[in-house]
C-alpha positions as CSV (number, residue, x, y, z in Angstrom):
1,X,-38.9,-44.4,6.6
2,X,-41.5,-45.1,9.5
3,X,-42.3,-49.0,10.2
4,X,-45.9,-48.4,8.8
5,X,-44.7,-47.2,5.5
6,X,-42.8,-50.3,5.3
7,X,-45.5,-52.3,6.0
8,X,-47.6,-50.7,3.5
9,X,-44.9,-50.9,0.5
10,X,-44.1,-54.7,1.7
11,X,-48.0,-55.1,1.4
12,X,-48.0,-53.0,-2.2
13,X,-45.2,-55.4,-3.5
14,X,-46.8,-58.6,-2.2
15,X,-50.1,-57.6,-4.2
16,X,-47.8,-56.0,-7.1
17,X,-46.0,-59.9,-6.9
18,X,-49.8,-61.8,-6.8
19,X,-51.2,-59.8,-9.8
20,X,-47.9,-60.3,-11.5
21,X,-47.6,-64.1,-11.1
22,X,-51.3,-64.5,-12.5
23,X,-50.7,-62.7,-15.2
24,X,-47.6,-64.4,-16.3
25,X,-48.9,-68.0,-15.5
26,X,-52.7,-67.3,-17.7
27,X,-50.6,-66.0,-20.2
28,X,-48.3,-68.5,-20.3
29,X,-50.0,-71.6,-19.8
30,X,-50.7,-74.2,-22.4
31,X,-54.1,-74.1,-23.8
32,X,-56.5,-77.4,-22.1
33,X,-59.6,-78.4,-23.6
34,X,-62.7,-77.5,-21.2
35,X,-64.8,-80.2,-23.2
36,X,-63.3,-83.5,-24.3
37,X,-65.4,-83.3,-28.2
38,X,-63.7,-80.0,-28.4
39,X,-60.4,-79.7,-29.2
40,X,-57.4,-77.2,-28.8
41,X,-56.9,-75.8,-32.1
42,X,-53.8,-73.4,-31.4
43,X,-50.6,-75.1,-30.2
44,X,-48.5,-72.1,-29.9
45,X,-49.6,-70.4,-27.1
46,X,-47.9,-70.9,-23.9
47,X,-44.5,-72.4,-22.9
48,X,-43.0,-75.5,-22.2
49,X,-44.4,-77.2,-19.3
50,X,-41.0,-77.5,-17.4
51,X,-40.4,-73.9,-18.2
52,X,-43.9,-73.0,-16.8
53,X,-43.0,-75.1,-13.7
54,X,-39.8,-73.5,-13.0
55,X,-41.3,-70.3,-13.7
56,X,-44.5,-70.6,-11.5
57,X,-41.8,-72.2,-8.2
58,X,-40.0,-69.1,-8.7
59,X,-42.9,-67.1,-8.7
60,X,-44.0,-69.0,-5.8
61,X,-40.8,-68.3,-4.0
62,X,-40.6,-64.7,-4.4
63,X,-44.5,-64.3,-2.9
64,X,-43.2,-66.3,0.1
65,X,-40.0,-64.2,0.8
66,X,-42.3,-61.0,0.4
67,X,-44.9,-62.6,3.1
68,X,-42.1,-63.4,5.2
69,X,-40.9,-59.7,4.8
70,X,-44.2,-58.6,5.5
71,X,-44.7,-60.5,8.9
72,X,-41.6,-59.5,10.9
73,X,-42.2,-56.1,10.1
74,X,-45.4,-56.5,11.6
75,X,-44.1,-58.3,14.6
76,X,-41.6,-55.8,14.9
77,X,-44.1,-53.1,15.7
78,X,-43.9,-51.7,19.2
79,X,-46.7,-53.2,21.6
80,X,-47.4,-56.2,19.2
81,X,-46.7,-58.5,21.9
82,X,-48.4,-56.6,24.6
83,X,-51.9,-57.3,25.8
84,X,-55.0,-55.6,24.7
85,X,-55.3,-54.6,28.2
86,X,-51.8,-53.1,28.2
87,X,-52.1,-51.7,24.4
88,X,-55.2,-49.8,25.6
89,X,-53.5,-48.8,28.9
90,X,-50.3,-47.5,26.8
91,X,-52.4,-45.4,24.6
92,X,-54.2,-43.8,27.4
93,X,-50.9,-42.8,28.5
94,X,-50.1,-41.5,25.2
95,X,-53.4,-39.4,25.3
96,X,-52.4,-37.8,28.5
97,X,-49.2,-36.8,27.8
98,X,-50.4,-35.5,24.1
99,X,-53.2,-33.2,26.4
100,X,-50.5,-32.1,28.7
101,X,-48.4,-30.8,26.0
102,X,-51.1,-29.5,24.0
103,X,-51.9,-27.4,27.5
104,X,-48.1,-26.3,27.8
105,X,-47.9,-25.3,23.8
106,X,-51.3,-23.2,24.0
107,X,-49.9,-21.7,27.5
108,X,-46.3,-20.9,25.0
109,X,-48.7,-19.7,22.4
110,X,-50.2,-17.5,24.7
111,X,-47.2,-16.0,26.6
112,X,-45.7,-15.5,22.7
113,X,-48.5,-13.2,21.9
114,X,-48.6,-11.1,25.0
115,X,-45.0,-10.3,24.3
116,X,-45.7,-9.4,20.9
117,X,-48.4,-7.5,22.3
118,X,-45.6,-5.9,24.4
119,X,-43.3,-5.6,21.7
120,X,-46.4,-3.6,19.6
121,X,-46.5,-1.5,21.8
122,X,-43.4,-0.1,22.5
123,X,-42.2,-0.1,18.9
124,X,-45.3,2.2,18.8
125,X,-44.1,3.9,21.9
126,X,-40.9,4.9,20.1
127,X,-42.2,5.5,16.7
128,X,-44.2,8.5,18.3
129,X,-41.0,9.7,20.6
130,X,-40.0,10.0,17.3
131,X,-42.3,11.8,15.6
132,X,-42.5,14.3,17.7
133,X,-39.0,15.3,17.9
């Protein structure tokens, strides 16, 4: 798997984690009163509040081993250290090299059909020795 596709499932699990951890902690949290003169009616929703605690640290641990995950990938990626200068110098090299090689596969591509043209032609060159015979 390329370094980018890592970085983009370590960034879908991160989120994936985030979503999950609000979800469990709204559903699980106790009930609080938003106005004092009002009070909370239901007492079974939610869990313990030690349970919640643990729950939420361990949530809290997993999202920070992710974003860990997620940054040395990224400072793992090739040039990440370099310069913009040298980044932008780099990929001018890149596009040079990619434009000389583009020039050498259309030259390949154009040496493959004159030989087929070749080859066309005396396949037809025999097919008529042939018929004539």
């Amino acid at each position: 798997m390329d370094r980018l596709t890592q970085i983009q499932d370590a960034i879908d699990k991160l989120a994936l984690l985030f979503v999950s951890s609000l979800d469990h902690l709204s559903k699980n949290a106790p009930l609080m009163p938003l106005n004092p003169n009002v009070p909370v009616v239901s007492t079974d929703h939610g869990m313990p509040q030690e349970q919640l605690h643990s729950s939420a640290q361990e949530l809290a641990l997993d999202i920070s081993r992710q974003a860990k995950e997620l940054e040395t990938l990224v400072e793992n990626l090739p040039g990440i250290s370099q310069s913009p200068e040298d980044q932008t110098r780099d990929l001018e090299l890149l596009a040079q090299q990619n434009a000389q090689a583009t020039e050498e596969y259309e030259a390949v591509v154009m040496e493959a059909k004159a030989l087929l043209q070749e080859v066309t032609l005396a396949l037809r060159g025999i097919a008529e020795d042939q018929s004539r015979s």
